[in-house]
C-alpha positions in Angstrom: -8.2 14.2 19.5 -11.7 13.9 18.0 -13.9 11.4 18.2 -17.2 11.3 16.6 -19.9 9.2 14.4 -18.3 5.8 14.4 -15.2 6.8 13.8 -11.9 7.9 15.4 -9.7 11.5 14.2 -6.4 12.1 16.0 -4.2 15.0 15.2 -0.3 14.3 15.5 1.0 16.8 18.2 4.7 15.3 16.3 3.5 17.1 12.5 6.4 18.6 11.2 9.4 17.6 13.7 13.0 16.7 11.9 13.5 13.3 10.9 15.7 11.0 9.1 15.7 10.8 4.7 13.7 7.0 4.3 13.3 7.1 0.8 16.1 8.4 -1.2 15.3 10.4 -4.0 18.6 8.6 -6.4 16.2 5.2 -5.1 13.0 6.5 -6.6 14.6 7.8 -10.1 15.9 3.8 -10.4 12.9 2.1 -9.2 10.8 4.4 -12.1 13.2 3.9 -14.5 12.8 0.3 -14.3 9.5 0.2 -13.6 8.4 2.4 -17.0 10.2 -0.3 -19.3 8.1 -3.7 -17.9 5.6 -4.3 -20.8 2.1 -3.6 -19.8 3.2 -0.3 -18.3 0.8 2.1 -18.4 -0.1 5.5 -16.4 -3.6 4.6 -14.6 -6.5 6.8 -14.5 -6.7 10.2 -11.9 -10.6 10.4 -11.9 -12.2 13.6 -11.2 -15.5 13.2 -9.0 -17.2 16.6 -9.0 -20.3 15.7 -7.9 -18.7 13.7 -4.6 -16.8 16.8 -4.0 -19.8 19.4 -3.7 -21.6 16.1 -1.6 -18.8 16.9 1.2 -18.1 20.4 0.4 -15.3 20.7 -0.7 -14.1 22.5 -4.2 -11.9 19.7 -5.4 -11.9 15.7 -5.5 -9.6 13.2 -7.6 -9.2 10.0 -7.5 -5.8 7.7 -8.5 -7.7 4.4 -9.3 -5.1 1.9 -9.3 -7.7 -1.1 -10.1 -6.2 -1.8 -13.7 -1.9 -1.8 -12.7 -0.3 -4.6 -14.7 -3.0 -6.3 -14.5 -2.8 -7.7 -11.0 -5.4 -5.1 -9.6 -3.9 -3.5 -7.4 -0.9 -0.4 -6.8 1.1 -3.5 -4.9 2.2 -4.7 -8.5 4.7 -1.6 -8.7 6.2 -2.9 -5.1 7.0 -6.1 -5.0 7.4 -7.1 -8.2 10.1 -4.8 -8.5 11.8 -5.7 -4.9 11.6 -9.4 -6.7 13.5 -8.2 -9.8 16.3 -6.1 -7.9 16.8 -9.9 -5.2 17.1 -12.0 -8.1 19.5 -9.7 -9.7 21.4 -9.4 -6.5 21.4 -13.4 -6.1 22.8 -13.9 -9.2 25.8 -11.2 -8.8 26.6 -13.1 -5.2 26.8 -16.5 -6.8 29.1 -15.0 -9.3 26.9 -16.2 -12.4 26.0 -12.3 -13.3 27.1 -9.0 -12.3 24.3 -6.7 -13.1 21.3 -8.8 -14.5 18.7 -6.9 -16.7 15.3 -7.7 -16.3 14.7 -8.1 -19.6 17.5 -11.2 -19.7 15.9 -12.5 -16.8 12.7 -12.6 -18.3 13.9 -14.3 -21.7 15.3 -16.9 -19.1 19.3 -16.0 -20.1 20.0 -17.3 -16.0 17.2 -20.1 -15.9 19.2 -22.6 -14.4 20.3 -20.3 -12.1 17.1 -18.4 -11.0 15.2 -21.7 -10.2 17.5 -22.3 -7.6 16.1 -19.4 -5.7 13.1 -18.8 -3.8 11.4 -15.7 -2.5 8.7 -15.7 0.1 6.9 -13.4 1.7 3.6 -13.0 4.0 0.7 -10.9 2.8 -3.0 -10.4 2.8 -3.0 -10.9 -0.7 -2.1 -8.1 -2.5 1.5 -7.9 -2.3 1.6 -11.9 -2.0 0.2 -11.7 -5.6 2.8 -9.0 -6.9 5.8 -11.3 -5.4 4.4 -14.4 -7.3 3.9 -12.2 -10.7 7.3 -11.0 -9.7 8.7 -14.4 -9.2 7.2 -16.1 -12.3 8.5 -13.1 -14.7 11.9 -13.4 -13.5 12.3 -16.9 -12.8 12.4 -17.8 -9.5 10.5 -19.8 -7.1 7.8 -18.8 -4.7 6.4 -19.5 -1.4 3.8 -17.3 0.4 2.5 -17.2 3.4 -1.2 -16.4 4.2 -3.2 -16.4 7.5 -5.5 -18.1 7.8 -8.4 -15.3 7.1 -7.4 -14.5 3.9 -10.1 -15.4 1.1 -10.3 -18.5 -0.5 -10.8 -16.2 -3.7 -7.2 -14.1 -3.1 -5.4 -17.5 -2.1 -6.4 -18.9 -6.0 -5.3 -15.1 -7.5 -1.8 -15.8 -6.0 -1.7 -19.3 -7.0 -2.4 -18.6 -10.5 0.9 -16.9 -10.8 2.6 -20.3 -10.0 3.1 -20.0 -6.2 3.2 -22.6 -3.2 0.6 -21.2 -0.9 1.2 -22.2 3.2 -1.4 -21.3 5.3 -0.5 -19.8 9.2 -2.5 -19.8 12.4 -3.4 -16.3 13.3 -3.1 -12.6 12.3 -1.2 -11.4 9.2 1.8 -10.6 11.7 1.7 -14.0 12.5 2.0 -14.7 9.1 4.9 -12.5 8.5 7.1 -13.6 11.2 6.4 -17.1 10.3 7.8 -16.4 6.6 10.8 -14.7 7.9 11.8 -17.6 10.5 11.4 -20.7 7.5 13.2 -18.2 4.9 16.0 -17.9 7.5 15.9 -21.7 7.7 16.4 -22.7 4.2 18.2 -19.7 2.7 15.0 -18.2 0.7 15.0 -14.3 0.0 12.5 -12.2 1.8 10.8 -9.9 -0.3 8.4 -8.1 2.5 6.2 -4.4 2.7 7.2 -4.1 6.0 10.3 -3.8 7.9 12.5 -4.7 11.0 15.7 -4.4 13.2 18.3 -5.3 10.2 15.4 -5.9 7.3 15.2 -2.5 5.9 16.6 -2.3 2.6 13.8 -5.0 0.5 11.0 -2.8 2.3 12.6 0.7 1.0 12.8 -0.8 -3.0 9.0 -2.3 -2.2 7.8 1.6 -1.2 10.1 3.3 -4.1 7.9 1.3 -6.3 5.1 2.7 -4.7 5.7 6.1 -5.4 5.6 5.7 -9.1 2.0 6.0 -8.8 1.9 9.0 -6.4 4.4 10.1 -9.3 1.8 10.0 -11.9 -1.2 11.6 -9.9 1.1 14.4 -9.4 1.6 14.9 -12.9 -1.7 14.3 -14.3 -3.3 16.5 -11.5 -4.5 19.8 -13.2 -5.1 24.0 -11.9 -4.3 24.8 -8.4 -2.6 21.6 -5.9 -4.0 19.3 -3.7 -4.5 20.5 0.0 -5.1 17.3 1.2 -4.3 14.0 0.8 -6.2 10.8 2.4 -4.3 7.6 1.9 -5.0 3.8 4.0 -2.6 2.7 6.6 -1.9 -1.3 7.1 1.6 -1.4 8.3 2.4 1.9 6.9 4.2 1.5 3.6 2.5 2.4 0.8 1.3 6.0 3.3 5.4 6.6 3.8 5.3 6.5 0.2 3.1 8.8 -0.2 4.3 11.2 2.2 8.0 11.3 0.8 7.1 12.2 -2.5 4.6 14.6 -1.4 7.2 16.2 0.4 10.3 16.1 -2.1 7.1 17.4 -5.0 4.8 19.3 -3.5 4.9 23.5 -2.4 2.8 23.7 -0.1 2.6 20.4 1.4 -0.7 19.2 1.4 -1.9 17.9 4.6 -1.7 13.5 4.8 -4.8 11.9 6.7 -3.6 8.6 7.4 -6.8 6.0 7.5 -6.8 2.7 9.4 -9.6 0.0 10.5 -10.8 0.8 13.7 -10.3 -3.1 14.2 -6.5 -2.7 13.2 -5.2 0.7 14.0 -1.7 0.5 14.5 -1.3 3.8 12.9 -3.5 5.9 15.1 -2.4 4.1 18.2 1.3 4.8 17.8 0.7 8.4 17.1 -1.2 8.5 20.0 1.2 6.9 22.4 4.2 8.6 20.5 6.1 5.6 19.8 5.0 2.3 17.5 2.3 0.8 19.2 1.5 -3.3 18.3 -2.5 -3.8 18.5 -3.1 -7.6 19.5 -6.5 -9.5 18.2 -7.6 -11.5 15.2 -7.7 -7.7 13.8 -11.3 -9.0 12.2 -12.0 -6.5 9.1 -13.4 -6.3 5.9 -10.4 -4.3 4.7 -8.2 -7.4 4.8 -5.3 -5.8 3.1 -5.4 -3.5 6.3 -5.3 -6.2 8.7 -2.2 -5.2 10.3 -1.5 -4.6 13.5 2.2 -4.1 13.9 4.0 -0.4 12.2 6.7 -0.6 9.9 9.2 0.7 11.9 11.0 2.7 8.5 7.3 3.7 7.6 7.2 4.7 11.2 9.7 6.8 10.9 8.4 9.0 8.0 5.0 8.8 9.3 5.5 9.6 12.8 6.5 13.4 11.4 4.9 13.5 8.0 1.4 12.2 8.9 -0.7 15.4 9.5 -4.0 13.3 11.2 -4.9 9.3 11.9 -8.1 8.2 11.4 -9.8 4.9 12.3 -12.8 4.1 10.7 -15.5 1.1 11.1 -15.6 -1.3 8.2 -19.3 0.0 7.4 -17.7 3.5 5.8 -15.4 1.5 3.1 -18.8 -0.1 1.8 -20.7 3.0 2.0 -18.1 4.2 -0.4 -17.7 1.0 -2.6 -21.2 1.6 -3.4 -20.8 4.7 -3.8 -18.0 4.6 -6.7 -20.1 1.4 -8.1 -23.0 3.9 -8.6 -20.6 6.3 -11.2 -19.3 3.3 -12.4 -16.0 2.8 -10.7 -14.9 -0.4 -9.3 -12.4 -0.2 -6.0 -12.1 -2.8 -3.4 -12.9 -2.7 0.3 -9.2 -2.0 1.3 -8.6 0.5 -2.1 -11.3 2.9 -0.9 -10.3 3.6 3.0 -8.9 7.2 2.0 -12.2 8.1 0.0 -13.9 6.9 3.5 -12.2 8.8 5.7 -13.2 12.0 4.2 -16.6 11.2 3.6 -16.7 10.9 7.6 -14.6 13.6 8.6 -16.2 16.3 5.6 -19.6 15.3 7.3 -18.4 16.5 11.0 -17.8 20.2 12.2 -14.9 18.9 14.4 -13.3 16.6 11.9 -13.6 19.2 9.2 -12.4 22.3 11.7 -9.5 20.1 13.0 -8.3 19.3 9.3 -9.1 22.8 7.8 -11.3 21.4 5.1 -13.5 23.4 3.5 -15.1 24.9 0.7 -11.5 25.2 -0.9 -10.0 22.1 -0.2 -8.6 20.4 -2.9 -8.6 16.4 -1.8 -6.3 13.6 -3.3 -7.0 9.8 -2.3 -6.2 6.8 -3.7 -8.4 3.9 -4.9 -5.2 1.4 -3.8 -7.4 -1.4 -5.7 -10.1 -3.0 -7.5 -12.1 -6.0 -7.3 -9.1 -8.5 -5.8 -12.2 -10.8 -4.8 -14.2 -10.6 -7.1 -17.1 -12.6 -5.1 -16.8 -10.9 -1.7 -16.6 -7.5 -4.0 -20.3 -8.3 -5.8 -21.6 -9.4 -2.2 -20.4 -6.1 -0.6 -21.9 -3.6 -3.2 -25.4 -5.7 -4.0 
């Protein structure tokens, strides 16, 4: 354990231990598939940052910058979207109205009558909240999500826009999330959730095979010799699972994953430390909203509790450092997209950190800009 300059570095005595297969590779190949025929597809850019590289001395730094995906801003649109297309699909096959639904029938409306009559819901911070609704409004179903109450004003009216009901909860984001899954259960509405729990796996595992299309793409478009390391945020966990099982099916050697949290809402870090999932109470009050979580998925969990290499918990001060930063070459990525870059700023600056990670002159560093300017007014405060 390392601790040092505002920030907190553990490193996961569980690295390397068996575990179960979370993400299936025949999943993946369907979820890419699909994903590579939606219109607006497009591979985003793997930035190369030289200069930011020799800053923390290191030999290599890229960036995935996910800020233009679909449109929506943010990686999440490869997610849930796609979790929404397979539960509509599925809903129509149970009512017996269509046995294996394309998405491009649904989205010219062949099953309209049909579609309308379902909702999905889900809980966010508004990210994936604004993925389901895109999701929901291309294929034709309703939409209800559910926000806590400290999600911006400015993310609320980006979900809206795509046609959903918006219902505000008391509380945290898990708040939120367990409030979504009780009224769904209630009225018969689908669940399309990032996170899991006790008999809610499978929508979570088609949300994170979505994911790894963009880890996909950064591994092809990377160039010379492979990444080392790789420093991805945390939240609940998915979209780092993600990351971690296609590193490992891809990638010889395995570069090492540096999982990095808010130190307000460090679930992550505190369930490596204790060795089992660990839920962190509070308002879990950050700046890195779509972070806020405080509860592991427990099938993110899995993979991560063997996969993840090192936690890291970092103040909210570090994500605007490097929002300004990127700003400065010209790169927008919001306060949640830029935790990885953050991490390594702090831990490339320390002699422990950068001795406990093995970085060094060498190291060849991926991360992942997870999103761009999602609030566009809180963004333009933060990097004045």
């Amino acid at each position: 354990m390392l601790a040092s300059n505002g920030f907190d570095l553990f490193i996961n005595p569980g690295y390397g231990t068996p575990g179960t297969v979370v993400l299936p590779e025949a999943g993946f190949r369907r979820a890419s598939t699909e994903i590579r025929t939606w219109p607006g597809y497009a591979v985003t850019p793997l930035r190369d940052l030289p200069g930011l590289a020799a800053d923390y001395g290191i030999d290599c730094l890229r960036m995935k910058d996910e800020a233009s995906r679909f449109g929506l801003g943010s990686f999440k649109s490869l997610g849930g979207a796609y979790a929404v297309s397979v539960a509509v699909a599925d809903e129509l096959a149970r009512a017996g109205v269509a046995a294996n639904a394309t998405t491009a029938e649904l989205e010219a409306g062949r099953w309209a009558d049909a579609t309308a009559a379902i909702t999905v819901t889900c809980a966010t911070d508004g990210n994936h909240g604004r993925s389901v609704a895109w999701g929901a409004q291309r294929f034709g179903a309703k939409c209800v999500i559910f926000v806590h109450e400290g999600v911006s004003q400015g993310r609320i009216a980006a979900i809206a826009a795509y046609g959903a009901e918006i219902r505000v909860v008391a509380g945290n984001y898990d708040d939120s999330a367990r409030e979504a899954a009780a009224v769904a259960a209630a009225l018969g509405w689908v669940v399309i959730s990032d996170t899991s729990w006790d008999g809610y796996t499978e929508t979570p595992r088609q949300v994170m095979q979505g994911y790894r299309v963009m880890v996909d793409e950064a591994l092809a478009n990377w160039t010379g010799a492979p990444p080392t390391h790789v420093f991805i945020q945390g939240g609940v966990g998915g979209v780092a699972a993600s990351v971690s099982v296609h590193l490992r099916a891809h990638c010889r050697p395995l570069p090492k994953l540096v999982v990095v949290e808010p130190d307000a809402a460090a679930c992550l870090l505190a369930s490596a430390r204790a060795g089992h999932p660990v839920v962190v109470p509070g308002d879990l009050d950050t700046l890195m909203a779509g972070l806020a979580c405080g509860e592991p998925s427990p099938l993110a969990w899995a993979e991560l509790a063997r996969a993840g290499f090192a936690f890291m918990a970092i103040p909210d001060a570090a994500a605007v450092a490097a929002m300004r930063r990127l700003a400065v070459l010209g790169i927008v990525a919001g306060e949640s997209g830029v935790a990885g870059l953050a991490g390594l700023a702090l831990a490339a600056a320390d002699p422990m950190a950068r001795a406990g990670l093995g970085l060094s002159a060498d190291s060849r560093v991926l991360v992942f800009s997870t999103e761009g300017a999602t609030d566009p007014a809180l963004y333009a405060r933060l990097v004045a």
